[in-house]
matplotlib code that plots the C-alpha trace (Angstrom):
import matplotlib.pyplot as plt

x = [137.8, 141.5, 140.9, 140.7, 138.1, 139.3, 136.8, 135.7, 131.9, 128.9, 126.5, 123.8, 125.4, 123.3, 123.0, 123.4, 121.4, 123.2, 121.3, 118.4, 118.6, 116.4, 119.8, 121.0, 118.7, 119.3, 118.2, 118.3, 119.9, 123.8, 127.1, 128.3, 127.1, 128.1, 127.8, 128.2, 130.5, 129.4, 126.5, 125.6, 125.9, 123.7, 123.8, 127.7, 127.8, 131.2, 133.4, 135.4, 133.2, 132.5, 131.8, 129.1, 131.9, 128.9, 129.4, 131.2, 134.2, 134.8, 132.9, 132.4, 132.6, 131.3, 132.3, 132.4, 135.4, 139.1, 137.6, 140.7, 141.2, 143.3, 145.5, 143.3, 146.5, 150.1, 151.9, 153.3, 152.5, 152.9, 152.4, 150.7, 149.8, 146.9, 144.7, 143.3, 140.8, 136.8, 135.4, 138.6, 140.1, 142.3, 144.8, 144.9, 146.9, 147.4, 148.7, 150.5, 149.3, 149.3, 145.8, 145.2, 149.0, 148.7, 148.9, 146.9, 146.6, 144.7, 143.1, 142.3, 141.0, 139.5, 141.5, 142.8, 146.0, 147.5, 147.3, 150.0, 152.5, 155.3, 154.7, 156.8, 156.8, 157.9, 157.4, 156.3, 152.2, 151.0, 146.8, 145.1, 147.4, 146.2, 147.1, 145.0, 142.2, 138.7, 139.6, 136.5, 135.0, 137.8, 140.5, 138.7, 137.9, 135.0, 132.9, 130.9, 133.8, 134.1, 137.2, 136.6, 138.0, 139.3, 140.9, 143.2, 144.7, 147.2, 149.8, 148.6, 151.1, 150.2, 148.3, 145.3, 142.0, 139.1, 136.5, 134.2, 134.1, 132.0, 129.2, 132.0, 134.8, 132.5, 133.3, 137.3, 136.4, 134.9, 138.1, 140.8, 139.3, 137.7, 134.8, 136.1, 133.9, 136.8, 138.6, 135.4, 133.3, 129.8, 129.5, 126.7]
y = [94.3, 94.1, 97.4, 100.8, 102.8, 104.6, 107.6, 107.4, 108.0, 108.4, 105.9, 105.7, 107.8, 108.3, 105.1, 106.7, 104.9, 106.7, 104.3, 106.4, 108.6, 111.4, 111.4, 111.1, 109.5, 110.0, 107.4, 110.3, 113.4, 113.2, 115.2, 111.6, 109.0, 106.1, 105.5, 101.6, 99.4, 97.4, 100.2, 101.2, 104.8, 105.8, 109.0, 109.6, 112.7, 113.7, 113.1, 110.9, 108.4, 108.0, 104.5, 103.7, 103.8, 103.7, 100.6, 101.9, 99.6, 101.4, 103.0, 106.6, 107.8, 111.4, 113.6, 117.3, 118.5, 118.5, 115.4, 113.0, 110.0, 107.0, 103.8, 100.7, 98.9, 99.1, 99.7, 101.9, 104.6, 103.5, 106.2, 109.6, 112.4, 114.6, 113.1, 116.7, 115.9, 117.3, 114.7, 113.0, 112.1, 115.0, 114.6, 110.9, 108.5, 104.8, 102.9, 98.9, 96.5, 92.7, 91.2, 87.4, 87.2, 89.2, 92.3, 94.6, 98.4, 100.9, 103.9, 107.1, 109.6, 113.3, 114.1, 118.0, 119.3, 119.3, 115.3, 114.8, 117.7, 115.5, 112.1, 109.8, 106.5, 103.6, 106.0, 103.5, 104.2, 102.9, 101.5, 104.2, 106.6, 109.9, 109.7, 113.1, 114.8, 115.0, 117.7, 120.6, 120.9, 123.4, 120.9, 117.1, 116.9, 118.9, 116.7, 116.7, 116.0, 112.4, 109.7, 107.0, 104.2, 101.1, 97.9, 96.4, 93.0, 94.8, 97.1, 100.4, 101.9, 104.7, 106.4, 105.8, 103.0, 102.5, 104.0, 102.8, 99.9, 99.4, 96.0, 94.5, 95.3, 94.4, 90.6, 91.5, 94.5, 92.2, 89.7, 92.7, 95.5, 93.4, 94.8, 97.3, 95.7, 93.2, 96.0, 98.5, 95.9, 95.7, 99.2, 98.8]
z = [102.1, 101.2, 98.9, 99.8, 98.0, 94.8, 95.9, 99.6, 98.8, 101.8, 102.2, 99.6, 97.0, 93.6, 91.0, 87.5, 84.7, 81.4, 79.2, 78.6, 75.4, 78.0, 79.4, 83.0, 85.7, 89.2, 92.3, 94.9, 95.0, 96.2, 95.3, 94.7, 92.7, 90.3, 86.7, 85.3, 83.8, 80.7, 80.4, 76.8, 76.8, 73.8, 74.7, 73.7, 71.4, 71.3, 68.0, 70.6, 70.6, 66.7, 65.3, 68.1, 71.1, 73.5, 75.9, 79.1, 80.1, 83.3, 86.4, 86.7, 90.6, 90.9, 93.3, 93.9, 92.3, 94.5, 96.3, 96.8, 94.6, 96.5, 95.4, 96.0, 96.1, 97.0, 93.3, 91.3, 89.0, 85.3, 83.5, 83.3, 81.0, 79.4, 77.4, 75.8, 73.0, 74.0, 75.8, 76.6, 80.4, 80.4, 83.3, 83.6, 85.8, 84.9, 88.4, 88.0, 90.7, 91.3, 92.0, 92.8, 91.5, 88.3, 86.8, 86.2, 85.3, 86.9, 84.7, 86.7, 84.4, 84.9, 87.4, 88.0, 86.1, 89.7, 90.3, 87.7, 89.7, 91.4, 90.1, 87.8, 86.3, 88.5, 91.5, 94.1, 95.7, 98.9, 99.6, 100.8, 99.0, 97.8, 94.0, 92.6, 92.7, 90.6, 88.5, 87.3, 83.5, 82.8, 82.9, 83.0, 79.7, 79.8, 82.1, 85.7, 88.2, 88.2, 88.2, 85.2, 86.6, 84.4, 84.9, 82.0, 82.4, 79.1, 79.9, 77.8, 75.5, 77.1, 79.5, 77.6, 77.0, 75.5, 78.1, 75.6, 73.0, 70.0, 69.7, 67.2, 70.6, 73.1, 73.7, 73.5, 75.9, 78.3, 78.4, 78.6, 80.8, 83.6, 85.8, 88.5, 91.1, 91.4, 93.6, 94.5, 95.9, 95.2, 94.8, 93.4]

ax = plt.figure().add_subplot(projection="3d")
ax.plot(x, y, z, "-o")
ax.set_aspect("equal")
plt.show()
């Protein structure tokens, strides 16, 4: 694979279907798992996501909470900040690369406060890189310790997407924020 993992996860980690209004279903029972790109997330509650934002247009890699997150891809970082609203990414990293010889931008969100300590735009990241960490409820936005992870063939304005789109986005969605899978592998 000419990508290194975003989350190093074990073998077997748990499939998350989030499409189920009885809320999360597990496939087995692992401090890691993996929740879907293009999954329609009716069960979005936050303000955040008013105007039926439910279709996810990144993939969600859960993992206890400190647990490194890595460049996929030699690049730099483009640009970083706290996103702070309830339900938001919180500390959030977006990374530039070059895949099949264009660019695209990476979005690492839910990371800890720490991840953003000693970094800068244009500063230049290595594959395999450690970029941050997963960061805890407290800090992440208010979520289970997870990355979101999100391709964008658009340079953001900032360092900020649409982790989820609308039915009258979707189509759009689908063109600009491709599916991650391109870089995980068939994670799933």
């Amino acid at each position: 694979m000419p990508f290194h993992p975003v989350i190093v996860l074990p073998p077997n980690p748990d499939l998350l279907d989030l499409s189920s209004a009885s809320g999360v279903t597990r496939t087995r029972n692992s401090a890691f798992s993996i929740g879907r790109y293009n999954e329609n997330r009716i069960i979005y509650t936050q303000d955040l996501f008013a105007g039926d934002r439910s279709i996810h247009m990144g993939i969600d890699l859960g993992a206890p909470a400190g647990t490194p997150v890595h460049a996929f891809a030699d690049g730099t970082i483009y640009c970083l900040g706290v996103n702070p609203a309830d339900g938001d990414y919180g500390p959030t990293i977006v990374t530039e690369h070059v895949v099949n010889g264009r660019p695209i931008w990476a979005l690492h969100g839910h990371l800890s406060a720490s991840s953003l300590d000693d970094k800068i735009p244009s500063q230049t990241i290595h594959k395999g890189q450690v970029i941050g960490w997963l960061g805890n409820e407290s800090e992440n936005g208010g979520w289970p310790p997870h990355v979101h992870f999100q391709l964008s063939w658009n340079a953001p304005i900032t360092h900020d997407m649409p982790g989820a789109v609308s039915e009258a986005q979707h189509s759009q969605a689908l063109l600009d924020y491709p599916d991650p899978r391109i870089v995980l592998g068939p994670i799933y």
